[in-house]
N, C-alpha and C positions, 0 to 999 in steps of 0.2 A: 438876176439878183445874186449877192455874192452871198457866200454862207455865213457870214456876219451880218447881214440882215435881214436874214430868217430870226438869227438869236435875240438879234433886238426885238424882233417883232413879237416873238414870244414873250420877252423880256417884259414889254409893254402890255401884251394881253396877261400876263399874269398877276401885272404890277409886282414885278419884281428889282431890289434897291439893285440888284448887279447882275452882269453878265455873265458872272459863274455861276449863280444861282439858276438862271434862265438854261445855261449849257447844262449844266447838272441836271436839268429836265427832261432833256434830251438827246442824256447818255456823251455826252462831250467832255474832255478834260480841260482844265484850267490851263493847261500848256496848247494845246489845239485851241482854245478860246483868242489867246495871242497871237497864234499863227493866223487865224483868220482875221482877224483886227488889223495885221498888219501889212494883210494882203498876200502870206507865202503860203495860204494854203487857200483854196476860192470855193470850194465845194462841199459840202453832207453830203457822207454815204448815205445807201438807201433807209437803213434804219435810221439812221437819225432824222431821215425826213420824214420818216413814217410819225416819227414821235412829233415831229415840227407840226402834220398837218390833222393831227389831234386834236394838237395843245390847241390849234387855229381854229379847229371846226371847218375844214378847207380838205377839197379832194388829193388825197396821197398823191394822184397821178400828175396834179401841178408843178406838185414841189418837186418830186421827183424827174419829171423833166425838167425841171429850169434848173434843176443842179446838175444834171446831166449835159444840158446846155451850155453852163458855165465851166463845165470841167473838160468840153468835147475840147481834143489834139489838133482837128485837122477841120478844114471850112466844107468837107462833106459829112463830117458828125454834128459839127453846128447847123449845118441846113436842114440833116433829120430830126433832131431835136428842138429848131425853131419850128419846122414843118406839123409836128407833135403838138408844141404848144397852142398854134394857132388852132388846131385840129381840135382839141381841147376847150378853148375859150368857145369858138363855134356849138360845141356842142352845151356848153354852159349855158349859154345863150340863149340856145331855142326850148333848155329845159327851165329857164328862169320866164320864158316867154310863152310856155305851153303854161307855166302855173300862175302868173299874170291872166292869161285868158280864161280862166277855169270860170265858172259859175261861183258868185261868193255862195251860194246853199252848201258847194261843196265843199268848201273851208269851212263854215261852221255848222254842218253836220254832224249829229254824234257820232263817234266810232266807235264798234265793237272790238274788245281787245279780242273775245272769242272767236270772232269770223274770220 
């Protein structure tokens, strides 16, 4: 995914009227806003994705590969980076499906914030 839509998507979770607004949240200039827009820049550096996968509620290490992904030179940086990716989803997966399997007792269980 290109680095202009990451911005939308923030743009969207914050319900925000404009895409400056949304880059402003996540440390980008008004001028890199347009560059990505227009396609002459395709990538967040890492901190900006760190702030992308905040505003999202979403694991840094996604964002941060699929920009790495999008910005990799050469078809063996894209193949560690897609390689990454998938590595990634997989393990998403079996932690979305280890807490799918849990016993509901242990969802609504009280918790101790002291223990």
């Amino acid at each position: 995914m290109n680095g202009y839509s990451w911005i939308v998507k923030v743009r969207e979770k914050l319900e925000l009227p404009s895409d400056n607004q949304a880059a402003a949240k996540i440390g980008i200039s008004r001028s890199a806003v347009s560059q990505h827009k227009a396609g002459r820049a395709k990538s967040l550096n890492d901190e900006q994705c760190l702030q992308v996968a905040k505003i999202l509620g979403i694991s840094a290490e996604e964002v941060i590969a699929d920009q790495h992904f999008e910005g990799a030179k050469t078809p063996e940086e894209r193949a560690v980076w897609a390689n990454f990716l998938k590595m990634a989803g997989r393990a998403a997966a079996i932690a979305l499906g280890a807490a799918i399997t849990l016993p509901h007792h242990i969802w609504s269980a009280p918790v101790c914030i002291l223990c």
